[in-house]
Each structure stands twice: as C-alpha cells, then as structure tokens.
N, C-alpha and C positions, 0 to 999 in steps of 0.2 A: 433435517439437521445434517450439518457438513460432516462428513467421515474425517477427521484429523488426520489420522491414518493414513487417506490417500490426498492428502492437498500434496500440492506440488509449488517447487519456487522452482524457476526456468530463470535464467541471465545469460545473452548473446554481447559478448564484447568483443570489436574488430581489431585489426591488425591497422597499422601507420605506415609512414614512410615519412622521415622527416628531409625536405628536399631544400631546404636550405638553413643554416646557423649551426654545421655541425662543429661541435667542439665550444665556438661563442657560447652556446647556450649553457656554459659550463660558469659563466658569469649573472650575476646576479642580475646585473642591468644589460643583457643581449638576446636580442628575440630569437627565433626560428620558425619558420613555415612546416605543420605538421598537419596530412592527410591523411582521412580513414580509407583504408583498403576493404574489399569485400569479401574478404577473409574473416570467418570466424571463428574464437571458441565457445563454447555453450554449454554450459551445466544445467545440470537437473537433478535438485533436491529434495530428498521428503522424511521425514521422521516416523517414530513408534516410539510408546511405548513397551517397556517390557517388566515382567512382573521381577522382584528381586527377592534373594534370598536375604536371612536375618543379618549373613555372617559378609556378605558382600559390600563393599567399600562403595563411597557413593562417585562414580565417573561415566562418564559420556563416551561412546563407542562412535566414531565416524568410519565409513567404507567407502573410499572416495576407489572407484573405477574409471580407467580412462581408455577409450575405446582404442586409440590411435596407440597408444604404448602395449595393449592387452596385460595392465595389470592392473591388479586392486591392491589398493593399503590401506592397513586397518591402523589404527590409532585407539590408545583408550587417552582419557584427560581429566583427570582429576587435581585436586587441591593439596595443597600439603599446608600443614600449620607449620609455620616459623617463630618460633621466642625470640625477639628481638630486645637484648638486653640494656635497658637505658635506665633510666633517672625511674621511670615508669616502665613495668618491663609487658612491653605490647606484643599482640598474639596478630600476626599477618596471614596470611593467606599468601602459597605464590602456586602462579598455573604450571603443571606438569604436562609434559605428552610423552608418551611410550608406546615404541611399535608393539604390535603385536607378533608379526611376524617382519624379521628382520628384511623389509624393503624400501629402502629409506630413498624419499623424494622430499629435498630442500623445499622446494617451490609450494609443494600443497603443504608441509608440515606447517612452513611461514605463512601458506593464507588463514589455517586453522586457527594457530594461536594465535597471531593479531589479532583477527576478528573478534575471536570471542576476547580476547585481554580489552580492544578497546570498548566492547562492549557492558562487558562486566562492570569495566570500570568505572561507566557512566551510570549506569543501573546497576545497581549492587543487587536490589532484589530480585534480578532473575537468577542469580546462585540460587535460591532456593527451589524455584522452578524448574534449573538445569540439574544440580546436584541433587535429587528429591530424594528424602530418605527410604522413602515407599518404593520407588520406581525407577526405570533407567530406561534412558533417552537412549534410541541408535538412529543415529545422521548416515544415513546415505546418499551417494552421491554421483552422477555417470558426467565424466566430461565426455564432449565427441569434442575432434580438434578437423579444422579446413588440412586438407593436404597440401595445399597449396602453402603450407607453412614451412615446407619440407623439401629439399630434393634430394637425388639421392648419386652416389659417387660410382663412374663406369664399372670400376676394379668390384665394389661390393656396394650392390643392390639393395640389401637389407641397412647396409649405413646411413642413416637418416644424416641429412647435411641441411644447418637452417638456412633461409631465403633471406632472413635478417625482415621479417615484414612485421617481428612483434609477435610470438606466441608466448614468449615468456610473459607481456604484460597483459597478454588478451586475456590468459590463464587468471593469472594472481585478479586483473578488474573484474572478470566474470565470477569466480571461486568466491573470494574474499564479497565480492557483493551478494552474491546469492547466499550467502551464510548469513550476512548482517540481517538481511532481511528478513532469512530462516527463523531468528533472533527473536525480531522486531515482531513476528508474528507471535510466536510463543509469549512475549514480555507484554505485548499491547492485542493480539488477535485483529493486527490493522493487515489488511490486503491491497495492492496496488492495483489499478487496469491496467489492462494488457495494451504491451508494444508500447509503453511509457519509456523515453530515453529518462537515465538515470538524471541529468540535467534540466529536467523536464518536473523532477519531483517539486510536489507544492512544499515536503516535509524539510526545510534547508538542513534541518538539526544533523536530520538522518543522513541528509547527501553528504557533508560537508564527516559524517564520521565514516561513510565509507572511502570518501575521499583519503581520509586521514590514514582509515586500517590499513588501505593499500598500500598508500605512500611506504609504512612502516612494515608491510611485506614485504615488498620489493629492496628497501634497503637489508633487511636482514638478508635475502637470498644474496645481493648484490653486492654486501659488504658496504653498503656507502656510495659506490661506485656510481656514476651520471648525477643527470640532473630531473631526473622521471618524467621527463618529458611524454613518454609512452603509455605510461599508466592514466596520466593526465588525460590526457588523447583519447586513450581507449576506452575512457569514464564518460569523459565530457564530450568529444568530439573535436573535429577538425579548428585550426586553430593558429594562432599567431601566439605561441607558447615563450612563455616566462617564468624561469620559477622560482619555487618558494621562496619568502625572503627567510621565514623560520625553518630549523634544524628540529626535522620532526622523528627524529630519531632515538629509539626507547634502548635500552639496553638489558639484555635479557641477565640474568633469571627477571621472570614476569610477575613483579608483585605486587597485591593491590595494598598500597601504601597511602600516606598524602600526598609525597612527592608527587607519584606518578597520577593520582587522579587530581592535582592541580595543573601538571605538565600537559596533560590530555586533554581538560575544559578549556586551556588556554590554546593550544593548538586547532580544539573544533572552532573556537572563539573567532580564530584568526581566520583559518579557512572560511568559514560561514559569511564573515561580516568584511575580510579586505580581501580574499584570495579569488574564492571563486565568483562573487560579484564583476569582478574586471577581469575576467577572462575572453579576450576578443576571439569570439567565433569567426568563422566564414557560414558566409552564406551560401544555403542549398543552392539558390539559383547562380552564383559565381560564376564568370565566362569560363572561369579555366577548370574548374570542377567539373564543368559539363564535358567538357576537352577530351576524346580519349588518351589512357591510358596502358600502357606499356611495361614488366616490366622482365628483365635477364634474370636468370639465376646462374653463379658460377658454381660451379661441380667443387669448391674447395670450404666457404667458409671464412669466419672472420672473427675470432675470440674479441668485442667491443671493450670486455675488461681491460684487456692488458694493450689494445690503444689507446684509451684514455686516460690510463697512468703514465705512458709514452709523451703522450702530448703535453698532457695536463707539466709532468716535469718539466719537458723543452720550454711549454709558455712561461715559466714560472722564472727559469732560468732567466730568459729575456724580460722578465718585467722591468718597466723603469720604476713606476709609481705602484701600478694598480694589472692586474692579471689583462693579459690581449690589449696591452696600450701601446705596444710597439709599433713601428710604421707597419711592418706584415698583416699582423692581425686586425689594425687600425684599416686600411686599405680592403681586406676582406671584409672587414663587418661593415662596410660605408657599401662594400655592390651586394651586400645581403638583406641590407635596411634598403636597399632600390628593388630587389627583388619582393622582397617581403610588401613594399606599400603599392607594387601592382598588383598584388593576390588581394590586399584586403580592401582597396580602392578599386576593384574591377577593371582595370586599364587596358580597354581592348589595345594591345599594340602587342603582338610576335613579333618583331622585328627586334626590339628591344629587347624583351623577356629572352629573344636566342643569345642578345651580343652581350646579357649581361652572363649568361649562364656561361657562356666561354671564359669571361673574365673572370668569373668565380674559381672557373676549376682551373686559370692559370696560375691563380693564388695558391689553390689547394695543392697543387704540384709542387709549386715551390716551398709549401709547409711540410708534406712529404719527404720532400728530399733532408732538408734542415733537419726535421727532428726524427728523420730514419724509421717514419710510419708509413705505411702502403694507404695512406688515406683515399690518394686514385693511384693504384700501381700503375706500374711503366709499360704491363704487357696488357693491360684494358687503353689506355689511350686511343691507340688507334682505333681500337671499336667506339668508344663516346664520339673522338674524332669525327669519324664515315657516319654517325646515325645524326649526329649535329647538324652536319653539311647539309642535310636532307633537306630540299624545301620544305616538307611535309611534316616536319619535326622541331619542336621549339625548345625545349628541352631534353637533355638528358647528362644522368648526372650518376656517379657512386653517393645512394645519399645518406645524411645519418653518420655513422661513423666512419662511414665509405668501406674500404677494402676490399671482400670479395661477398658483401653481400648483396644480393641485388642489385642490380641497374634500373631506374626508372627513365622510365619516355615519355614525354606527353608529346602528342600530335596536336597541329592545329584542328580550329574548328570547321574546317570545310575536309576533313579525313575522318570514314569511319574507320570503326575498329577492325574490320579486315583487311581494308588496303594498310592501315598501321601493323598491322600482324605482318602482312605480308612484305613491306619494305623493311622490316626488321629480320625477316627470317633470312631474308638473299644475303644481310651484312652478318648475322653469324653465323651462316655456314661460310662464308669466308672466313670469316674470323677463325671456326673452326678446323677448317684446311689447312692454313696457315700454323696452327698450333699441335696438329695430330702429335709432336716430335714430345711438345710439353704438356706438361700433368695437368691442365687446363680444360675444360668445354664449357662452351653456354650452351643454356636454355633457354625457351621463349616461356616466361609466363604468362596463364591468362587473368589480369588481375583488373578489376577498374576501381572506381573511387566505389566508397561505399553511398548508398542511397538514405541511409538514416545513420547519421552519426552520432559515436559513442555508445554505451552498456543500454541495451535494451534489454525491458522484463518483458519477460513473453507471459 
C-alpha cells in the first residue's frame, strides 16, 4: 500500500518568448506567435498529516521553498465564517492566508489562494477533507528555477536582472498546477502518468480549471495587466496565441458564495468547451522550431507593466473606431499576420521571414518613438541591425514587450548552434566596445526551443 506521506506531485513548466504581435495581442481579435524555451521551473510537492490539538483552529499549513531565492514561506489558510445580512441572513465561508513569518511573496501567495479558491469552489466537499476537524494537513513544496531566467548586472553580481523569457509564468503554470492536482489527489485519489503535457490530459474538467486558476493568478499578481499570453504558453505550449474573449477575473476577499461559484462553472464552461479546444498549436516537427535558436540578455531590464500602460494609453489615444485600427497599428498587424502564417503553414522561405522581420521592427520603431516606449530602443538598433544582415540569420528581434529584455535570433536551417553562437558573439563584443562609456552590456544566452511543450507532470 502506497505511503500518502511520501507521494510526490512534480510539474515542469517552460519559459516563452513571444516573437511576434507584441502589444496587438492586447486586442481581442490579434494573434501572436509564441515559443517554449528550454527553460524551466519545477515544483515538487508532497503533504502530511499531522495530529492536532482539541483547542487548535482548523487550517492548512503550506512551505513552499524556492532554491534560486534560498527562502522558504510559510503560509497558514483557514476559513472564516461571514454573516452576510439579507432578506435570509446567510453564513459564507471566505478563504484567508496569513504569513507566518513575515516574508511576503505576491507570486506564490496568488498561486496558493487561487488554486485552492477555484478548487473548493467547484468541490465543496473537499473542505472537509482539507479543513479536517481531527487532523491538519502541511503542503510542502521546493521550487528549483533555470538560471538562465536570470542575469546579473556588472556593478552587483548578486542583483538578479530578468532575461524577460517568463519566469513569472513558468512559476505561477508549474505552482498553481501542481497544487490543483495536489487537490485532485486528495478529493478523487486519481494519479496522472508520468511526462504527460498538461494539454495532453484526457480530464478536460481538470485542464480547463487549471487553466482558469492560473489565469486568475497571474492577474492578481499582475493587477490585470496583458493578455496572459505566457501562462497560456507555458500550460499548453507553443502556439499561435489569442486571448480570452471572457474576463476571468475574481475579486478578492475569496468567497464561496453563488455568485462566485456560478462565475467559476461558467468560466471552466467556456475554457473547456470554446477556449482551449481552438487553440492552434505549432507543430514539433515545424521547420523553424527545428531552426536554432539564439538569445542576448541585456544587463538592464524592462518593467513590461508600465510599457503596456504606455502603449496601451498612446493606442487608445489614436483609436478611430476600435483599439489598433489606425493606419500604424493597422500596417503592423497586416506583416505580423504574414509572419504568423509562415510559422503555422511551415513556409520553408528565409528570404521572406528576414524582409518581413525588418519591416516589423521598422514599424515597431516608429511606435516607440510616437508613444515614448523603448519597444526597440535606439541604442540595440545597431545590434538587431548587424545580426539581421547576417546571411546566417533570419530573424532577430526585441520580442514580446521588447525593451531591454532579451534579443532572440533564429538562424537558418543549414547553421548549427555553434557557428550561431559564434557569429553572435563577434557582433556583441562590438556591440560591447562600442558601449564600455554607457550603462549597457549584452550577453550571449544559451537558450533553444523547448523539446516537449508546455507544463509537464513528471
């Protein structure tokens, strides 16, 4: 018989790079081309019982430890009764969390309580299994995070600076799912096989509510902010990404109400049956997936919040009708829908895929400029510039929100990955030279596409 005690729930979910529709994809009807990177992060969960005292309150203890931060945060989660005074005066339930010791992380607090809020909320009777009057549940939990999520700035070595490749969502899809399923085990005792992609489950029920918890992770940590295109990604995999048409957004305190548990069946509803059904994948074997891969890290950074309030204002400003209908945005989204239907039509032609990628980013320059966002700042030019030229290079681009995160490259398919490394490295130690004076370096990362996309269970 299985020891409970040491089962284990294991979820690996990648990093992205989305290389074309940034900002468009901020529209309901504009696509974007988004790739798994071979970056990842990876939890690994397990529970106990523990015995409890007469006088001790009934809550769930989580330790979630993350190797790359070297810290651990404890959480307790308990229920509180609400009188909610009406016509009929109803007794609710809403979920609590409270640090234990004061080390507060946004990011896991929001995958905890989602998870279990949209859990609970569909299953009511595992409260009695979590909250047990007898007993008390402790959730532990180890993230490890890829390094390569990270670089780090000349002046101080210890300042982690992100790459912009998605560890916020690789965190929240891997966290947020290996809980639900933590869940799913205790509620139903159902276990998955191993190296199953999360897109891959037969259970739609379950996919389509991890889907959901995250979604509504990510916007609490985010404030609202994008269009989660990255959680998307990092769940399901590589992808010709669209999003939600519904506002799956709960508003905290977390309580299990009608409201919220009719808001939530209609949400899995929609997810399950119009969302993730039409999500166009790319395919593993893809000529340009196969392609290597390239990507810069800049030594500064690039807050995506507060460009995408920047922008989002300027588009708004210019709308005539309808968001991005103006000639600029109109003229971008028409060579991003050219770009986008050589990636999902397999169109062996580099010749094209380079002249359209210039004309992308001639666009993007001149949206930069207009709405005073560094989407491709003025001092990386010359470097996408010189790596463009390259015969050996079909792409490259600031992608995603652009700024100073990352630069991706793709080479064509007759370049392996070292001579790609290597014609990359000669243009930024120029680059480099050229900039000693300013607060600027690149890095060469080694990133490639990933091999199994989106959230795998180990």
């Amino acid at each position: 018989m299985e020891n409970i005690n040491q089962k284990k729930f294991i979820t690996k979910s990648p990093g992205k790079s989305l290389l074309s529709g940034g900002y468009l994809i901020l529209d309901n009807s504009k696509r974007g081309l988004v790739i798994n990177t071979d970056t990842y992060i990876s939890c690994e969960s397990n529970f106990k019982y523990k015995e409890k005292e007469n006088s001790q309150k009934n809550y769930l203890t989580f330790n979630v430890h993350s190797e790359y931060l070297n810290e651990t945060y404890n959480y307790l989660i308990y229920l509180e009764e609400i009188k909610k005074e009406n016509k009929e005066t109803e007794i609710i339930n809403e979920l609590k969390i409270k640090e234990k010791i004061k080390k507060k992380n946004k990011w896991i607090q929001n995958c905890i309580i989602s998870s279990l809020f949209y859990y609970l909320t569909l299953n009511e009777n595992l409260i009695n299994i979590l909250f047990n009057k007898n007993k008390l549940i402790e959730i532990n939990v180890l993230i490890k995070s890829d390094y390569r999520f990270y670089s780090y700035s000349k002046e101080n070595f210890s300042k982690n600076i992100k790459t912009g490749l998605g560890s916020s969502s690789a965190l929240i899809s891997s966290l947020t799912s290996n809980l639900i399923l933590l869940y799913n085990y205790l509620f139903t005792n159902k276990t998955y096989k191993q190296n199953i992609i999360i897109k891959d489950i037969e259970d739609k029920d379950l996919q389509s509510l991890i889907l959901g918890a995250s979604l509504l992770s990510n916007n609490l940590s985010q404030n609202k902010i994008g269009s989660c295109f990255d959680i998307i990604s990092s769940l399901f995999g590589s992808q010709i990404f669209i999003r939600t048409q519904k506002n799956i957004f709960i508003n905290s305190p977390f309580y299990f109400n009608k409201e919220n548990k009719t808001l939530i069946k209609d949400i899995i509803f929609y997810l399950k049956n119009e969302y993730i059904p039409n999500i166009s994948f790319l395919n593993k074997n893809n000529h340009f997936l196969k392609n290597n891969i390239c990507f810069i890290s800049i030594e500064m950074g690039s807050d995506t919040r507060i460009f995408v309030r920047k922008v989002l204002e300027y588009a708004k400003n210019k709308k005539i009708n309808k968001l991005y209908d103006d000639e600029l945005f109109t003229s971008l989204n028409n060579i991003n829908e050219k770009i986008i239907n050589i990636f999902l039509n397999n169109i062996n032609d580099n010749i094209l895929l380079k002249d359209l990628c210039k004309k992308y980013r001639n666009i993007l320059r001149l949206v930069s400029k207009e709405s005073k966002v560094d989407i491709e700042p003025e001092i990386l030019t010359p470097l996408l510039d010189k790596l463009i030229d390259k015969e050996k290079i079909i792409y490259s681009i600031c992608p995603g929100a652009g700024g100073y995160d990352s630069i991706i490259i793709m080479g064509n398919d007759k370049i392996s990955k070292e001579e790609l490394n290597k014609e990359i490295e000669k243009i930024i130690n120029e680059f480099n030279n050229m900039n000693k004076n300013n607060d600027i370096k690149a890095n060469i990362l080694n990133v490639n596409t990933a091999k199994n996309f989106g959230t795998i269970i180990e």
